[in-house]
C-alpha positions in Angstrom: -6.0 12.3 -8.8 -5.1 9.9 -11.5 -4.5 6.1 -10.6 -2.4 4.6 -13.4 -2.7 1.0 -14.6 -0.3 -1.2 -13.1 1.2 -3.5 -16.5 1.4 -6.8 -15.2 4.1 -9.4 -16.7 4.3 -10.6 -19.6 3.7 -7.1 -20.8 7.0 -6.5 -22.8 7.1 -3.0 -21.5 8.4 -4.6 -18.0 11.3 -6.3 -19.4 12.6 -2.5 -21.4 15.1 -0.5 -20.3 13.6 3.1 -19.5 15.7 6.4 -20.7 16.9 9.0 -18.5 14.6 12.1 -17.8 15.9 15.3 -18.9 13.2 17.4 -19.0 11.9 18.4 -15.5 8.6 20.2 -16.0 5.1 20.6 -14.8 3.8 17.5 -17.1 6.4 15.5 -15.3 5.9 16.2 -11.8 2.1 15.6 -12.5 3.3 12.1 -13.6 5.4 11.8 -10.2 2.4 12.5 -8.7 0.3 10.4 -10.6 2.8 7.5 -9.9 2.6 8.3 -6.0 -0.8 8.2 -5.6 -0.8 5.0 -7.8 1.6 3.1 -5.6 -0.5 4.3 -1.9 -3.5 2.9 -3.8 -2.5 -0.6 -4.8 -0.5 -0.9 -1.3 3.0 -0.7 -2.8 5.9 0.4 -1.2 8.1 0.9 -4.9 6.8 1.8 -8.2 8.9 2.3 -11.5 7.9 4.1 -14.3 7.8 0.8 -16.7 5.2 -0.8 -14.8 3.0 1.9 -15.4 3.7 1.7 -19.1 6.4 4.5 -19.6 9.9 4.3 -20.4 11.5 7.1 -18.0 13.6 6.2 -15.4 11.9 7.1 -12.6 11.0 5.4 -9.6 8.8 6.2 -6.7 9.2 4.9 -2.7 7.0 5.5 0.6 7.2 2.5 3.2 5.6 3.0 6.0 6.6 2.2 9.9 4.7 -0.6 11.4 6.5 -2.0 13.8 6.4 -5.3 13.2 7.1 -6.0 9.5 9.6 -8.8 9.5 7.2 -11.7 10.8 9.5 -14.8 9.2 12.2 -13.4 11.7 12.3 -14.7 15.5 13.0 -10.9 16.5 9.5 -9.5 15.4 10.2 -5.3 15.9 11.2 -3.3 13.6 13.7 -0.9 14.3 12.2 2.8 12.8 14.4 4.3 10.5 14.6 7.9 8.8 13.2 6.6 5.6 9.9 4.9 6.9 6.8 7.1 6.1 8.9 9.3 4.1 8.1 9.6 -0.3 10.4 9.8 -2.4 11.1 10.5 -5.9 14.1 9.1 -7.7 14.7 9.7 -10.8 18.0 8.8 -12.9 19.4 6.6 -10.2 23.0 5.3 -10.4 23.8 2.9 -7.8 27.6 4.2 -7.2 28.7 1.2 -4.2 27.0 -1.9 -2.8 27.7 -3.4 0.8 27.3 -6.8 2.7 24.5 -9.1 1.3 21.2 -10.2 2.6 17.6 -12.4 1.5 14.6 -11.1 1.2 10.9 -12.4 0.7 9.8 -9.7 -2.5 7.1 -9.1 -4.0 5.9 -7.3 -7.1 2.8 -5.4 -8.3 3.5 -6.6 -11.7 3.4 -10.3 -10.5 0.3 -10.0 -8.2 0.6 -12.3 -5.2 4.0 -13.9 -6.2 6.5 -14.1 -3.8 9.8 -15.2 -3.2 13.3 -14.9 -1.7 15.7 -13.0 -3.7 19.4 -12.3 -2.7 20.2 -8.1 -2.6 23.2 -6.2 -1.4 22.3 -5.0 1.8 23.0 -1.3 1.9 23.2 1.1 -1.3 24.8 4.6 -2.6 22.6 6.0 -5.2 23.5 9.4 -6.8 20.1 10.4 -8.4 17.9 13.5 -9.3 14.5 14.6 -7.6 11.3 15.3 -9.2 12.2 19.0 -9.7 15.9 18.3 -11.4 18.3 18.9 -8.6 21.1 16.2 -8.1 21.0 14.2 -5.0 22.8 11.3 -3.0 21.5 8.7 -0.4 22.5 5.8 1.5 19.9 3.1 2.0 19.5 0.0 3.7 17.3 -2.6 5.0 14.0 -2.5 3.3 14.7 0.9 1.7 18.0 -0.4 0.2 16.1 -3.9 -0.9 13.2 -1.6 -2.7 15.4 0.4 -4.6 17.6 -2.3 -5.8 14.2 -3.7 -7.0 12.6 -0.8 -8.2 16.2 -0.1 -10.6 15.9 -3.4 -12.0 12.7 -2.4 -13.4 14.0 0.6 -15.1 17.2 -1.7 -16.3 14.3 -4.2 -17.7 15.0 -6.9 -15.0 12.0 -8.4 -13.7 12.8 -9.9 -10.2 12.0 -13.7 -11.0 15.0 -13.2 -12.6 16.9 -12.8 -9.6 15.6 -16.6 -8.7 16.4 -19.6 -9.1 15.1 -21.2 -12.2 12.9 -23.7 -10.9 11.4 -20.8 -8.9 11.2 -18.3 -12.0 9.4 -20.8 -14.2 6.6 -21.8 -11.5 5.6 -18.0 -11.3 5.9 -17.7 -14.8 3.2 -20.6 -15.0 1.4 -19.3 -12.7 1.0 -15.4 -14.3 0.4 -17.4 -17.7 -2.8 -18.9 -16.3 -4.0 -15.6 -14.5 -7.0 -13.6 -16.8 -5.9 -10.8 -19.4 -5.6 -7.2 -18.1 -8.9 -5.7 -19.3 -7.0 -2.0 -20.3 -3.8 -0.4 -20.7 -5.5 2.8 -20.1 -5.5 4.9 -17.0 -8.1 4.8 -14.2 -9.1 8.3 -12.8 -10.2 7.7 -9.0 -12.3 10.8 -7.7 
């Protein structure tokens, strides 16, 4: 399996809007893949395509079911829904209606250990294509809804310190400013 280097901002890649896939071949699923299995490894629940230094829109999601995620909420459990523990693959997503409005604490594997509250619709209608080219429609919310709304920033070139307040934005801009260079854009191959 290949494990693909995360880019990590400022790498201007992040803030690029990604084209829409139209060819659906074997090279392309091996990048779905490749993306997958790069997400499980650096404990993501969301990957896009940009923050492993390509320009397709394409996004990958897999969060799992533990039971107990929201910890900052007096009601600890977690409801299971039918999208925990389930991959997925979306890939030309068009968000086609947004309802209600919640906050979340995101994060971001191109901002390593940043964190902060950012304001999302709270349930999504995305009309999108798999992995293998065959046109598909979901309805997401709670987490799943928050992670693709995060996810298709990515592929619109919006990192989420955008979706901040300024003061906010600019101390984790600092603070990724002062973290060491990546050592290589290239891809890792994990036996």
């Amino acid at each position: 399996m290949t494990v693909l280097k995360i880019m990590e901002w400022p790498a201007s890649v992040l803030e690029t809007k990604a084209n829409d896939v139209s060819n659906f071949d074997d090279a392309f699923r091996k990048f779905v893949e490749d993306m997958h299995e790069t997400m499980v490894a650096s404990n993501g629940i969301g990957l896009a395509a940009n923050q492993v230094n390509d320009l397709r829109r394409v996004l990958t999601i897999c969060i799992p079911w533990t039971g107990h995620r929201y910890e900052d909420q007096e009601d600890e459990s977690e409801v299971q829904q039918w999208w925990h523990d389930k991959s997925f693959t979306i890939v030309n997503p068009v968000i086609t209606k947004k309802q209600g409005k919640t906050k979340y604490m995101e994060g971001c594997l191109s901002f390593p250990e940043m964190y902060d509250y950012v304001d999302r619709a709270e349930e999504v209608w995305v009309d999108y294509y798999d992995e293998h080219g065959e046109k598909k429609q979901l309805h997401a919310n709670g987490l799943f809804a928050i992670c693709i709304q995060h996810e298709i920033d990515h592929l619109d070139g919006i990192v989420f310190i955008e979706r901040m307040s300024r003061l906010k934005a600019n101390m984790i801009r600092k603070k990724m400013m002062k973290r060491p260079p990546l050592k290589s854009m290239e891809a890792e191959l994990v036996e």
